[in-house]
C-alpha positions as CSV (number, residue, x, y, z in Angstrom):
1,X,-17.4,11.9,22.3
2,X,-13.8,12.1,21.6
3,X,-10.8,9.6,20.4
4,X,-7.9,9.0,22.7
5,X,-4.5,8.7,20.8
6,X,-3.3,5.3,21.0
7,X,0.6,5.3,20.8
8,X,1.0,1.9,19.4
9,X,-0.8,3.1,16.4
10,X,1.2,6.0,15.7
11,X,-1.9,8.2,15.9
12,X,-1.6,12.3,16.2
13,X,-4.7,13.9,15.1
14,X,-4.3,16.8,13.6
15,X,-5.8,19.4,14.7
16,X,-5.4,22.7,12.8
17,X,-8.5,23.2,9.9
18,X,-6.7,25.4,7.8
19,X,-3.7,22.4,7.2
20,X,-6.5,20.1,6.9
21,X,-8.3,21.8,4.0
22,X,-4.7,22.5,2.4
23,X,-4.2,18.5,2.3
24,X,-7.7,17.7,1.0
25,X,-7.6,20.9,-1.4
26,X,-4.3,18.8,-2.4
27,X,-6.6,16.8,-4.5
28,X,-6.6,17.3,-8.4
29,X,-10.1,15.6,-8.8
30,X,-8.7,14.2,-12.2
31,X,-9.4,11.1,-13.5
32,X,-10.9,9.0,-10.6
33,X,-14.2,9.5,-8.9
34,X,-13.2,7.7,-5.5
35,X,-10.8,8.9,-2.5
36,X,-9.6,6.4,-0.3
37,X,-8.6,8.5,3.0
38,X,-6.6,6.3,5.5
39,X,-6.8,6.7,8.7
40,X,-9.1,9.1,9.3
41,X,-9.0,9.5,12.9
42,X,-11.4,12.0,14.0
43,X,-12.6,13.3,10.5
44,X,-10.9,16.4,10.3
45,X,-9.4,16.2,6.5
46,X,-12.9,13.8,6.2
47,X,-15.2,16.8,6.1
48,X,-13.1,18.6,3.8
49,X,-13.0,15.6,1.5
50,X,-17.2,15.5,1.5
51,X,-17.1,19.0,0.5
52,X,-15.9,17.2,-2.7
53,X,-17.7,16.0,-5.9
54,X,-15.8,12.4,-5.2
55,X,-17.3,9.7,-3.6
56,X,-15.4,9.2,-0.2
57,X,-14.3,6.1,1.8
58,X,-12.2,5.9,5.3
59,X,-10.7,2.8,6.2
60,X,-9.9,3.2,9.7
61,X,-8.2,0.1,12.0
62,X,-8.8,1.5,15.5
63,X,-12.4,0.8,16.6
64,X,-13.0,3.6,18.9
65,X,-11.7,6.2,15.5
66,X,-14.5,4.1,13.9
67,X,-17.3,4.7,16.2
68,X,-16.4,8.4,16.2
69,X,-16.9,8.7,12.9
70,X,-20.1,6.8,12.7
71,X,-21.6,9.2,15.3
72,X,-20.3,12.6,13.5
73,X,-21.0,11.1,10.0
74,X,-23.9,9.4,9.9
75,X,-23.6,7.7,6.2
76,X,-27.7,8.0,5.8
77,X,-27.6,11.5,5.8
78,X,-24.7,11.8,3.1
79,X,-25.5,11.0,-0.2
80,X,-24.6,11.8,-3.9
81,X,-27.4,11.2,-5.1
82,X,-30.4,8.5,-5.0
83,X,-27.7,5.6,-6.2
84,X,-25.0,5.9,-4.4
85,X,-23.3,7.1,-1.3
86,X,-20.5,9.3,-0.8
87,X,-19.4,7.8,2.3
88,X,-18.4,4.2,3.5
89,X,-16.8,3.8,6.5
90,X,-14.3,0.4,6.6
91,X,-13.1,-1.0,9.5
92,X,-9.8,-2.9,8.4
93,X,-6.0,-2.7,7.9
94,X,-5.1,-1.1,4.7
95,X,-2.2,-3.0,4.2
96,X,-3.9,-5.7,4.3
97,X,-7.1,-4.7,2.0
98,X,-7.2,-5.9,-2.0
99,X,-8.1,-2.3,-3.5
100,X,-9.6,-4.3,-6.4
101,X,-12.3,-6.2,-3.9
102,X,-12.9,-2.7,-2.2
103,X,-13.4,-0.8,-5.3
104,X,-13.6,-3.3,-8.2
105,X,-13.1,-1.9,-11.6
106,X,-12.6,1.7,-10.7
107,X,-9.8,4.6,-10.2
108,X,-8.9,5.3,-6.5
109,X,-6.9,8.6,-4.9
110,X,-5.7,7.8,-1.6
111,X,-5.4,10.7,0.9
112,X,-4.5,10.9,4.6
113,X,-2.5,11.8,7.4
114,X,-0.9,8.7,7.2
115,X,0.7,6.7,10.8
116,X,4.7,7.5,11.1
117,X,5.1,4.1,11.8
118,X,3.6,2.4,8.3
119,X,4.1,5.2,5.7
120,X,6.3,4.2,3.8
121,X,4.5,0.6,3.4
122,X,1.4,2.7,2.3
123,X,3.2,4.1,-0.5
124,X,4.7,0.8,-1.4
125,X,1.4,-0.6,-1.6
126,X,0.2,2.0,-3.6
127,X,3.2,1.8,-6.4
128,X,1.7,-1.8,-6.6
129,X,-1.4,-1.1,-7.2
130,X,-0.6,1.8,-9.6
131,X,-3.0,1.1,-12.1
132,X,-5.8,1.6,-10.0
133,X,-4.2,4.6,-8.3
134,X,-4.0,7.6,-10.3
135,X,-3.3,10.3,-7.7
136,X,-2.0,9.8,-3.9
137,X,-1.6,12.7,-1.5
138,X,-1.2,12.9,1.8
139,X,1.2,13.7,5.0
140,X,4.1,11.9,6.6
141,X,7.2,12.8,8.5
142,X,8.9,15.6,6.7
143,X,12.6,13.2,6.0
144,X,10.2,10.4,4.5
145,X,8.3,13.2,2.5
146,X,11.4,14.1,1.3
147,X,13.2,11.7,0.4
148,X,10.2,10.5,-1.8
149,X,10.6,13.6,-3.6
150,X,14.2,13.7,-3.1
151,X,16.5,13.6,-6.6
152,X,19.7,12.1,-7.7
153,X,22.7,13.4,-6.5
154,X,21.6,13.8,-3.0
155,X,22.1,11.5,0.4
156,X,18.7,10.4,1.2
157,X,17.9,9.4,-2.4
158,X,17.3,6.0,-2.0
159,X,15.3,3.6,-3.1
160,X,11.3,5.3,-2.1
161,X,12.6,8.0,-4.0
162,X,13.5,5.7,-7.2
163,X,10.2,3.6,-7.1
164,X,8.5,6.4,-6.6
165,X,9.3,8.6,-9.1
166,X,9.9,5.9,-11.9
167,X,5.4,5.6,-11.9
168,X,4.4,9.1,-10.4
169,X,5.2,12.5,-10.9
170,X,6.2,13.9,-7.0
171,X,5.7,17.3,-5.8
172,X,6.9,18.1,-2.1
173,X,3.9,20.5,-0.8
174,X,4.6,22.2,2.4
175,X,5.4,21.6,5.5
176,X,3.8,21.3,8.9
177,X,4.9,22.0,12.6
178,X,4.2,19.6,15.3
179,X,2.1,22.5,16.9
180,X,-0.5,21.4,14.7
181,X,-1.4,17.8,16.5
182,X,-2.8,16.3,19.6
183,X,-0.4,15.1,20.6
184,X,2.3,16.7,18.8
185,X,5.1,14.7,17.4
186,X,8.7,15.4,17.8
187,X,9.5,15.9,14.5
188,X,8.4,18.7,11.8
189,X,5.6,17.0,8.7
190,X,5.4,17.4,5.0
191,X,3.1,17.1,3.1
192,X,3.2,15.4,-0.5
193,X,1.6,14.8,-4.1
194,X,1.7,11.6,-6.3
195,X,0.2,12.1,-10.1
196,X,0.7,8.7,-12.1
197,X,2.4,9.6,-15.1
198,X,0.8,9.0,-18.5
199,X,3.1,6.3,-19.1
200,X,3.4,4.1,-15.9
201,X,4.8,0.8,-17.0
202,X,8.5,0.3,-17.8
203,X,10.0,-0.7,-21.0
204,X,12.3,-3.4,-19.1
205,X,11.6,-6.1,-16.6
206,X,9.6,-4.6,-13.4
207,X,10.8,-7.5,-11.3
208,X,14.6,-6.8,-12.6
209,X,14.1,-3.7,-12.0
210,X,13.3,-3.3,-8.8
211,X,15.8,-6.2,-7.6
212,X,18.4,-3.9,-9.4
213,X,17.7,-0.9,-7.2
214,X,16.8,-2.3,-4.0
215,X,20.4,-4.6,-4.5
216,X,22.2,-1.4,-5.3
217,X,20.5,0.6,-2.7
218,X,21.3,-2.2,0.1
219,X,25.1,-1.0,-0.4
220,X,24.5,2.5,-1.3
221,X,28.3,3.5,-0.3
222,X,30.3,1.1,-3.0
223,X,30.2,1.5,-6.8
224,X,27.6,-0.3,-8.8
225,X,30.3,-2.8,-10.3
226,X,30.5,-3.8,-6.2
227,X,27.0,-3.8,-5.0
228,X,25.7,-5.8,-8.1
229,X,27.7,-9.0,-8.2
230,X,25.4,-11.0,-7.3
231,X,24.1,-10.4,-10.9
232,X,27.2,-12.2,-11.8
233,X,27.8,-9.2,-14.7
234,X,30.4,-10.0,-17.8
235,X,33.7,-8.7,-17.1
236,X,32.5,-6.7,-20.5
237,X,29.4,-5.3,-18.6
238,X,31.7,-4.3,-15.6
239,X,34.2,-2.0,-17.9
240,X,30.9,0.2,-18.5
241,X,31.1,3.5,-17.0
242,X,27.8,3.6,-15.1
243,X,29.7,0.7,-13.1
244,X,31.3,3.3,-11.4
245,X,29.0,5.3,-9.7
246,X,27.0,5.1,-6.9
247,X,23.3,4.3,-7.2
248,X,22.6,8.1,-5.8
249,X,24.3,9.2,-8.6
250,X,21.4,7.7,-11.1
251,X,18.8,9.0,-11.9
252,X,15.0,7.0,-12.1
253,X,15.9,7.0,-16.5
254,X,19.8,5.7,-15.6
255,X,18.4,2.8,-13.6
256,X,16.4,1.8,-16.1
257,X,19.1,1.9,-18.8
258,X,20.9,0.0,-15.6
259,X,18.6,-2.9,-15.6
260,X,18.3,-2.9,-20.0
261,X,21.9,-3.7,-20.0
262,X,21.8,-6.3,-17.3
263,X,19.4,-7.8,-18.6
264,X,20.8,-8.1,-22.1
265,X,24.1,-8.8,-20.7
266,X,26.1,-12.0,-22.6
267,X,23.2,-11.1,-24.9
C-alpha cells in the first residue's frame, strides 16, 4: 500500500532516511515525555521517532495517510510498557485540536514535516500554547524557516520572527533540497529548532504586545511614530527616539521596552 500526494494538502513526503533521522535526532528529549508529530504522511520521520524513549502521537488529516499508518504501525504491537502505549494515531486537524484535551496536564514537543500551505499557523498555535510546548522542531520552506530565525536588522524580520523568538530560543538547522521528496517542491527546505526559554512570559501586557508588533509590522516601511498612531501616543511619547526607526530595526527586548512605554504612556 502506498499514499498518493494530494496537492490541496500541500503534501510532499519525504523520502530520503538519512534527512528523516536528522529531523527526529533534532529532538532534545528534555523536559517532556510526549511528541506530537504532524502530519505524518507515510511514517518516515515516525519510525525514527519510536526509536525514542517518548511516547509518540501523529495527528494526520488525510484519511488514506491514516490508514497507511495503521497498516505499517499496528499500535498493539508498540508499547512502552504494560501501561501505556507509545503510539496513538489521531485523525483530525491540528489547528483545530485543544492540546490540553489531547494531552491533558502534560509537556508536548511537536515535530514534523509540516504542509507549506499552514506552517506558519502551526507555529502560531504553538506560541499559544507555549506552556505546554517546551520544544518544537520540524521542517518548512527554507524563507519561512528563516525568517523565524531571522534577526533584527534584516528584511524578512517580521513579525514570526518577533513572536517567535520573544518565548523560544531558535536555531536554524540545515537545509534540504527538493530532491529529497515525492513529489519535489519548487523551492529548497529548512529545517528548524524551538527550545522554550526558561522564562516564557513577558513582563508587559501579552495582548499589547503583540498588537504593538503585528501594528508596526502591518507598515513595516514607515517609522514607528507613523505606523503606531492608532495608539494615539503623547506628543511626549512621539519625541522618543525609538519613534524613529523601523520595527526591523528592534530587536524582540526593544519591542518589549516598545509596548512598556506605551503602555505607561500619559502615565
Amino acid at each position: 500500500m502506498s499514499v498518493r500526494a494530494k496537492k490541496h494538502l500541500g503534501q510532499h513526503f519525504l523520502t530520503d532516511e538519512n534527512v528523516a533521522k536528522k529531523i527526529a535526532d533534532s529532538l532534545t528529549e528534555k523536559g517532556y515525555d510526549n511528541v506530537l508529530e504532524i502530519g505524518p504522511g507515510m511514517g518516515v520521520l515516525t519510525k525514527y521517532l519510536l526509536q525514542k524513549k517518548s511516547k509518540v502521537t501523529v495527528m494526520e488529516l488525510d484519511r488514506e495517510s491514516v490508514a497507511y499508518l495503521h497498516e505499517t504501525f499496528p499500535v498493539e504491537h508498540i508499547k512502552l510498557d504494560t501501561s501505556a502505549d507509545k503510539f496513538k494515531i489521531i485523525e483530525g486537524d491540528f489547528l483545530k485540536q485543544n492540546l490540553q484535551e489531547v494531552f491533558p496536564g502534560k509537556q508536548v514537543a511537536i515535530i514534523g514535516n509540516f504542509p507549506y500551505n499552514i506552517s506558519t499557523q502551526i507555529v502560531f498555535k504553538a506560541i499559544e500554547n507555549r506552556e505546554f510546548v517546551p520544544e518544537f522542531s520540524g521542517m518548512f520552506q527554507k524563507e519561512v524557516a528563516q525568517r523565524i530565525a531571522e534577526k533584527a536588522g534584516s528584511k524578512v524580520y517580521g513579525i514570526l520572527s518577533v513572536l517567535t523568538q520573544a518565548f523560544y530560543d531558535v536555531e536554524y538547522l540545515f537545509t534540504v533540497p527538493p530532491t529529497v521528496f515525492n513529489p519535489p517542491p519548487k523551492v529548497d527546505s529548512g529545517v528548524i529548532r524551538l527550545i522554550r526559554k526558561e522564562n516564557y512570559t513577558l513582563p508587559v501586557d501579552e495582548k499589547l504586545f503583540f498588537r504593538v508588533v503585528k501594528t508596526a509590522f502591518n507598515q513595516r516601511r514607515k517609522m514607528l511614530r507613523s505606523s503606531l498612531k492608532s495608539f494615539n501616543l503623547s506628543d511626549t511619547l512621539k519625541e522618543d527616539p525609538i519613534f524613529v526607526m523601523r520595527p526591523e530595526q528592534l530587536s524582540v527586548q526593544e519591542f518589549i521596552e516598545l509596548t512598556d512605554k506605551i503602555a505607561n504612556d500619559g502615565i
